[in-house]
C-alpha positions as CSV (number, residue, x, y, z in Angstrom):
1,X,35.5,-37.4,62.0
2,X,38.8,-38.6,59.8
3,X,38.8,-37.2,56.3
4,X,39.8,-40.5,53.7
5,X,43.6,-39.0,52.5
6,X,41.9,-40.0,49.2
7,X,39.4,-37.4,49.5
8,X,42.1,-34.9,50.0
9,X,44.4,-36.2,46.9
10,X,41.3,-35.9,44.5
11,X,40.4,-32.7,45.4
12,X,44.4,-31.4,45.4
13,X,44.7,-33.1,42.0
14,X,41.5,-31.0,40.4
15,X,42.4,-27.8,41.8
16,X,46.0,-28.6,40.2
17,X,44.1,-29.7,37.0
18,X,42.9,-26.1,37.1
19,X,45.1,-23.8,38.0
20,X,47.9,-26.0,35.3
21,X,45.3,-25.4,32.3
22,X,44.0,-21.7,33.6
23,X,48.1,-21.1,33.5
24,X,48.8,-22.4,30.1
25,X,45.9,-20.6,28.7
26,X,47.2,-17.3,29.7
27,X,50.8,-18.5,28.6
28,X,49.4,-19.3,25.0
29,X,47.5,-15.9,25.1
30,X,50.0,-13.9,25.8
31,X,52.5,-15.6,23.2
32,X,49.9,-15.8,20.7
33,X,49.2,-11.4,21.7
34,X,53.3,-10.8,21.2
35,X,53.6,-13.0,18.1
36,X,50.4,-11.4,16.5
37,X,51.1,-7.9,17.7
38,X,47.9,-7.8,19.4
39,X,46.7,-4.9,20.8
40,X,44.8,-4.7,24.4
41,X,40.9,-4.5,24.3
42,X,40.2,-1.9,26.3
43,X,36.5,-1.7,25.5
44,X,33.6,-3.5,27.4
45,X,29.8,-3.8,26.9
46,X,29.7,-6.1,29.9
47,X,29.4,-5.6,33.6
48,X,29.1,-8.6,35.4
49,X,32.0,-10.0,35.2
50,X,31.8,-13.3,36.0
51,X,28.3,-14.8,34.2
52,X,27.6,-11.5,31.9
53,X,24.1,-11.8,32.7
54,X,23.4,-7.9,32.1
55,X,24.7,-8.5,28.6
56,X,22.7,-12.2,28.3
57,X,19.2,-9.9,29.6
58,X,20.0,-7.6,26.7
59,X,20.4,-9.8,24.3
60,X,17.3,-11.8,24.9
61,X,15.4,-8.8,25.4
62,X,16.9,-7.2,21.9
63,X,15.8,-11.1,20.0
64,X,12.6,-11.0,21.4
65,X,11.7,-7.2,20.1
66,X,13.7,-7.8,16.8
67,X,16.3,-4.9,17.4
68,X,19.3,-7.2,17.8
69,X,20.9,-5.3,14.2
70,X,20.1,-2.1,15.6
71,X,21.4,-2.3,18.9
72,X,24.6,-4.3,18.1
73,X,25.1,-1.5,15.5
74,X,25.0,0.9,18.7
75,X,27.7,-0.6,20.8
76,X,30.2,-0.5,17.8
77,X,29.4,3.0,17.7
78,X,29.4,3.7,21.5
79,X,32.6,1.1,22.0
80,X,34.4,1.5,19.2
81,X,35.4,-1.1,16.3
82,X,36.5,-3.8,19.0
83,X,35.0,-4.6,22.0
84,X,35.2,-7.1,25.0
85,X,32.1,-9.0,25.8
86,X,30.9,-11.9,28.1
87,X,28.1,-14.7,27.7
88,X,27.7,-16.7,30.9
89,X,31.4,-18.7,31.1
90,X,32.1,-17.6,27.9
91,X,34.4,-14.8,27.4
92,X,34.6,-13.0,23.8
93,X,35.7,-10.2,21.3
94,X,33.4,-8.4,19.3
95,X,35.1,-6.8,16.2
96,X,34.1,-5.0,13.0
97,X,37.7,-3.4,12.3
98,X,38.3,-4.5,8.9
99,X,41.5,-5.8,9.4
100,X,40.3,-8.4,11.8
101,X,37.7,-9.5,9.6
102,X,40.2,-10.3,7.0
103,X,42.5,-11.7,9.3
104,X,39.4,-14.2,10.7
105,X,37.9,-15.1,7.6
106,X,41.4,-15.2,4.9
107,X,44.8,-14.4,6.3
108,X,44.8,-16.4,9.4
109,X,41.9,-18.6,8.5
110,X,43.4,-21.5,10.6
111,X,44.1,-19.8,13.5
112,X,41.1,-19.6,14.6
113,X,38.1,-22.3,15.0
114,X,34.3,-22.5,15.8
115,X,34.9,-24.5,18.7
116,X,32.8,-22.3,21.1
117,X,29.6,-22.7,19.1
118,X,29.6,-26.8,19.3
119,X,27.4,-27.1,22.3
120,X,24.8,-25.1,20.9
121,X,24.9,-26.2,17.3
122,X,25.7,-29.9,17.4
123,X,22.3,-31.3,18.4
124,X,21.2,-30.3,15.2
125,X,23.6,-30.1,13.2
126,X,25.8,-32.5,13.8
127,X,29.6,-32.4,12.7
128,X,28.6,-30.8,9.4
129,X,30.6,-28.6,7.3
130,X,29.3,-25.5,9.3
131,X,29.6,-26.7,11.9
132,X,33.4,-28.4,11.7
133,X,37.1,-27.1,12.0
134,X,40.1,-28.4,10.7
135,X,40.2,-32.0,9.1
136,X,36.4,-32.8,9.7
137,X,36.0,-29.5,7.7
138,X,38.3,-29.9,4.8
139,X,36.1,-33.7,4.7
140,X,33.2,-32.0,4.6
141,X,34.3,-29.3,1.9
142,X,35.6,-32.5,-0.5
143,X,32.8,-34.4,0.0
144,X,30.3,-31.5,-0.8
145,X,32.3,-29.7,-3.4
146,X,31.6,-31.5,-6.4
147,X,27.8,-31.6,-6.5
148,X,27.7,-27.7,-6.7
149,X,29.0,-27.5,-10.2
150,X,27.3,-25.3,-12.4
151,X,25.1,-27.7,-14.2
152,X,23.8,-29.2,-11.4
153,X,22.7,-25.8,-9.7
154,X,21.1,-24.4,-12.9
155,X,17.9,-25.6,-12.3
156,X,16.0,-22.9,-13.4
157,X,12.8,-24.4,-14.2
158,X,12.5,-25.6,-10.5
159,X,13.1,-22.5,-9.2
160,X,10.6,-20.8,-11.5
161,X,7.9,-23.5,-10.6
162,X,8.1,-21.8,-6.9
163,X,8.7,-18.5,-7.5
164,X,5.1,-18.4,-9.3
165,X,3.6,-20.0,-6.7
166,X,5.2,-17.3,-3.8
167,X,3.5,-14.4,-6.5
168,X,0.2,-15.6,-5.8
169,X,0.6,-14.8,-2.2
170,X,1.4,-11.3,-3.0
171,X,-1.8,-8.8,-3.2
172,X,-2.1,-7.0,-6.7
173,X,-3.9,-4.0,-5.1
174,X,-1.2,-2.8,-3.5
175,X,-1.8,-3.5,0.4
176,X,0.9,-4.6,3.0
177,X,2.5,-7.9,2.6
178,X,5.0,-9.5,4.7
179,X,7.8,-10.6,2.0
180,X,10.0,-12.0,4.7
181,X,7.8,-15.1,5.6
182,X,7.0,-15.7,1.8
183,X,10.5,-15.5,1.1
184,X,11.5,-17.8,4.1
185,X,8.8,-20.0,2.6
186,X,10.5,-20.4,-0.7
187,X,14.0,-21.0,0.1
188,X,12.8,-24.0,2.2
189,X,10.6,-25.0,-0.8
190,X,13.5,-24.9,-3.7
191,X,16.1,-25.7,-1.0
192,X,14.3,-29.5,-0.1
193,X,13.4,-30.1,-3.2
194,X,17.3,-29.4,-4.7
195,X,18.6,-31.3,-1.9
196,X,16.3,-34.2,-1.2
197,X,14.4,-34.6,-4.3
198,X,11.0,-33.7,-2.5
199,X,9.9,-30.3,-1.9
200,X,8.0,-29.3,1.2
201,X,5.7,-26.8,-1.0
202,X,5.4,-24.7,2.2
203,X,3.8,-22.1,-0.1
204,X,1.0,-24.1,-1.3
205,X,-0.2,-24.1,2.6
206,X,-0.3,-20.5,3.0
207,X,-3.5,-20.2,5.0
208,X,-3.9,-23.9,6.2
209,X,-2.9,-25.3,9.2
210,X,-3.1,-29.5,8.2
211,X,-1.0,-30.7,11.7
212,X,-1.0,-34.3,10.1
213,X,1.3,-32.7,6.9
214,X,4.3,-33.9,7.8
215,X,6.6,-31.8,5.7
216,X,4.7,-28.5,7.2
217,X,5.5,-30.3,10.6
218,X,9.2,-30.3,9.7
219,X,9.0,-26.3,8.4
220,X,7.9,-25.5,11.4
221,X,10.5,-27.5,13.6
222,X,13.0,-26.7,12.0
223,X,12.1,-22.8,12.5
224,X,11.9,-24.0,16.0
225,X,15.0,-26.0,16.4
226,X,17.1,-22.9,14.9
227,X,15.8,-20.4,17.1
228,X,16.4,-22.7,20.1
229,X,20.4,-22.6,19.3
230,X,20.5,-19.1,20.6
231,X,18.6,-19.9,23.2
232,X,21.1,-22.2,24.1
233,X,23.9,-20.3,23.1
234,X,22.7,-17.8,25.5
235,X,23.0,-20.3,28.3
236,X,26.4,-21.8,27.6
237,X,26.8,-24.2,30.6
238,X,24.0,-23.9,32.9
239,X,21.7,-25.3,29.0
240,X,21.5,-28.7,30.4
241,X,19.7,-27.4,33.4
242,X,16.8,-25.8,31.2
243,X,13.6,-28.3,30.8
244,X,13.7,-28.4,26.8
245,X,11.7,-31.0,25.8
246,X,10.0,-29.0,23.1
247,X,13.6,-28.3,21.2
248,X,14.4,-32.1,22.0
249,X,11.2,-33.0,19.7
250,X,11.7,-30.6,16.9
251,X,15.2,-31.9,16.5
252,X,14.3,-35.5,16.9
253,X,11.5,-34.3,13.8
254,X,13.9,-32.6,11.9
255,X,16.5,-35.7,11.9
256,X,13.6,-38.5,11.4
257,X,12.2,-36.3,8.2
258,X,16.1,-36.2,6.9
259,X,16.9,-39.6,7.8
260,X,13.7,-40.6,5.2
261,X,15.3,-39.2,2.3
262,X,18.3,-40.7,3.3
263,X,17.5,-44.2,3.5
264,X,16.2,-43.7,-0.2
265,X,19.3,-42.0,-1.5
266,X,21.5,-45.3,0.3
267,X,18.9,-47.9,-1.4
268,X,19.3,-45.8,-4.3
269,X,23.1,-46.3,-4.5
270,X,22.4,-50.4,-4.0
271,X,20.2,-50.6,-7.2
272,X,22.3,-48.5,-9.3
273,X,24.9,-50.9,-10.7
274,X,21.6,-53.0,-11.3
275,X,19.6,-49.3,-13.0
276,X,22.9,-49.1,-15.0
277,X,23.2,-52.5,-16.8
278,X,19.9,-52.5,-17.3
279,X,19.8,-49.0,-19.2
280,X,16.9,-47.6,-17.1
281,X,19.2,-45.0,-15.4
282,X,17.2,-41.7,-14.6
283,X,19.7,-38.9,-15.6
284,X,18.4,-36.0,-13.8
285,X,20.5,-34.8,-11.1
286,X,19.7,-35.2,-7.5
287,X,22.1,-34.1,-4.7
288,X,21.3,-36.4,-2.0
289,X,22.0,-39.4,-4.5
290,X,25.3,-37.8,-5.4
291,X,26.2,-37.7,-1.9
292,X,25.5,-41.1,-1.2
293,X,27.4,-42.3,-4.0
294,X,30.5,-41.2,-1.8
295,X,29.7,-42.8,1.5
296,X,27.1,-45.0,3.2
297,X,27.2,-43.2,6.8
298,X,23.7,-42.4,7.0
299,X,24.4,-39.7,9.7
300,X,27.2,-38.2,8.3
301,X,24.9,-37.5,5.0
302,X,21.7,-36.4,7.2
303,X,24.3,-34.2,8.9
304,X,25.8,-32.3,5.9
305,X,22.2,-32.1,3.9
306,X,21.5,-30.6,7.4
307,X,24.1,-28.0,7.6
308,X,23.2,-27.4,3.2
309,X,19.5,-26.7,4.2
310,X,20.2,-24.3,6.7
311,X,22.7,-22.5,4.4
312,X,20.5,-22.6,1.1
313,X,17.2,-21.6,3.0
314,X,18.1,-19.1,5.6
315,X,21.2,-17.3,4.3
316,X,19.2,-16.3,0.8
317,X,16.2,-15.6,2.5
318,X,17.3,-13.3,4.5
319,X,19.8,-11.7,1.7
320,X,16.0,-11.4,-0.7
321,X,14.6,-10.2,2.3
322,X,17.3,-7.3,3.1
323,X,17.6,-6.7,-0.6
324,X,14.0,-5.9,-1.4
325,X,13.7,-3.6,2.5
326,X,16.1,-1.6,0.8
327,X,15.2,-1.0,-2.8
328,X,11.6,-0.4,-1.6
329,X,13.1,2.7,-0.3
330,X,15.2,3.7,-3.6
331,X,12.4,3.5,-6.4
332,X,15.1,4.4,-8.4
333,X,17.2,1.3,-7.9
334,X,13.8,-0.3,-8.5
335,X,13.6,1.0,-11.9
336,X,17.2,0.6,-13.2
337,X,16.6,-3.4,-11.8
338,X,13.3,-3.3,-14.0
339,X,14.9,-1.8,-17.0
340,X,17.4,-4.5,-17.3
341,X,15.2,-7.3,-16.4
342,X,13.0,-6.3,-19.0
343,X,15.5,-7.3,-22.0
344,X,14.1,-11.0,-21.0
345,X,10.9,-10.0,-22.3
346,X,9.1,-12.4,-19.9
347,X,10.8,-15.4,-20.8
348,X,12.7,-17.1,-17.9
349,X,16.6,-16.9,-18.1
350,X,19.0,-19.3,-18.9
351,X,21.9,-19.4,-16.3
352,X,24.1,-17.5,-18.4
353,X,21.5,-14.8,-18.8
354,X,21.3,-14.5,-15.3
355,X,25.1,-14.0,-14.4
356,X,24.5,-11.2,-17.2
357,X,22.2,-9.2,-15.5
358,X,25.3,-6.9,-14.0
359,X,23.6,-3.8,-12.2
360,X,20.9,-7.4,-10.2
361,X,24.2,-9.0,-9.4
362,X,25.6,-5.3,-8.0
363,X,22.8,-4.9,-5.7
364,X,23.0,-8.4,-4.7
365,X,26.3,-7.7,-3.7
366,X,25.9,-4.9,-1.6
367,X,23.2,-6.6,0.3
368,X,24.8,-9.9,1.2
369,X,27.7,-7.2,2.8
370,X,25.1,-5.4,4.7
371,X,24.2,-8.2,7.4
């Protein structure tokens, strides 16, 4: 049977298409290698070499058991500093060489982008400032910027108001308690109530399991909805073949929950010339109000109070978390971070107090370098 000549043209222009971009890739690599003085990566953890799936099994089976730290601390020391790895189509460099660290994140910021984690990121987080390169992300810095001035942040009190509540949850008679889920709990707690004026007050439903609470609903789908990134990380271009309907929902819950506060921050903006002339203006400070001052695109602010939550909740959670694993182990640290909180005598700090307590501040340090 007669093949259409159209059939044949297609096909010939694709396989073109391919080879053309497949050639200028390795052009631009090899230019960007000689300009940068690049060195070959001779190292590699993988060893299929076409879908990496040995190193995709390992990494699953290293999330699942909670030893991904541990075992990506192994293959630096097995490999070396620098080492060539592959997840499904996506080919990549895994580096802890100090130099390239400083080259990624300061010297040649710009050079590189975070391109290869939009497939799995966007669905929930949108085009917000973590999630952005370039323009979009110099946007997203200027329109963020300004609400994180000191006096805006300094909200002690709020803080405080948690904080107490998370020290109930903690036995006084000295048993086992898992600081990590408490800790996880208050981040989201101050972080929603900072951001969107309404706290989810995870920690007062310790214990309870109310499936109508719609703000536990979103603490748990948003739990969800992050661990489902990697998942789909993980699965690069073969994700939209995975039934997901459950990640789908928690997203579509996240989003819905977001858009609320939204829609109250936008109505906000409308009635403030009206607030103002009037005199009634409320004074406090509330960061999704500030942000809608500066633009009415609902899903641009749902996106970047998206990409904020995540930071505010997860990042310090996890740096209280790391912090107090490792001073339960140094009772002497301990004691030194006792002696000098003790000169509040009880009271809660002022801000200033708090950027004064030097040897907290040290440890802080050395634990937001350690993960």
């Amino acid at each position: 049977m007669a093949q259409s000549p159209l059939l044949f043209i297609v096909a010939g222009a694709a396989i073109s298409y391919i080879l053309y971009t497949r050639v200028a890739l390795y052009l631009a690599r090899q230019r960007f290698k000689k300009e940068n003085g690049c060195q070959p990566c001779t190292a590699q953890f993988h060893k299929d070499p076409i879908f990496g799936i040995d190193n995709v099994k390992a990494m699953a089976y290293n999330s699942k058991h909670h030893i991904l730290l541990q075992e990506n601390r192994k293959r630096f020391q097995r490999l070396g500093n620098t080492f060539h790895n592959r997840i499904i189509t996506e080919p990549f460099i895994a580096t802890c060489e100090p130099e390239n660290v400083k080259a990624i994140l300061s010297l040649k910021f710009k050079d590189f982008s975070l391109i290869h984690r939009s497939a799995a990121f966007t669905p929930l987080l949108g085009h917000g400032i973590f999630n952005a390169d370039g323009e979009r992300w110099a946007n997203s810095r200027h329109l963020l910027r300004p609400n994180f001035a000191r006096d805006q942040v300094a909200d002690i009190e709020a803080f405080e108001r948690h904080f107490k509540l998370m020290l109930k949850h903690i036995p006084k008679d000295g048993s086992t308690v898992d600081l990590q889920e408490l800790f996880f709990r208050l981040t989201i707690d101050t972080a929603t109530e900072f951001l969107f004026n309404h706290s989810t007050n995870s920690l007062r439903m310790v214990g309870q399991d109310d499936g109508n609470n719609e703000d536990l609903i979103f603490s748990k789908s948003f739990n969800f909805a992050q661990e489902d990134i990697t998942v789909r990380a993980r699965y690069g271009i073969f994700d939209r073949f995975r039934k997901n309907d459950e990640g789908k929902k928690a997203i579509d819950i996240c989003h819905a929950y977001i858009d609320k506060f939204v829609d109250d921050a936008l109505r906000f903006r409308q009635e403030l010339d009206t607030e103002k002339s009037a005199g009634t203006k409320d004074d406090k400070y509330y960061f999704i109000q500030e942000v809608a001052k500066q633009t009415t695109d609902q899903k641009r602010i749902r996106e970047e109070l998206i990409n904020i939550l995540l930071a505010g909740r997860d990042t310090t959670a996890s740096l209280l978390s790391n912090m107090f694993f490792e001073i339960a182990k140094r009772p002497d640290i301990y004691a030194k971070l006792r002696d000098e909180v003790a000169t509040l005598e009880g009271r809660t700090p002022t801000y200033e107090e708090l950027r004064n307590l030097k040897y907290l501040k040290w440890c802080l340090n050395e634990c937001k370098s350690a993960f």
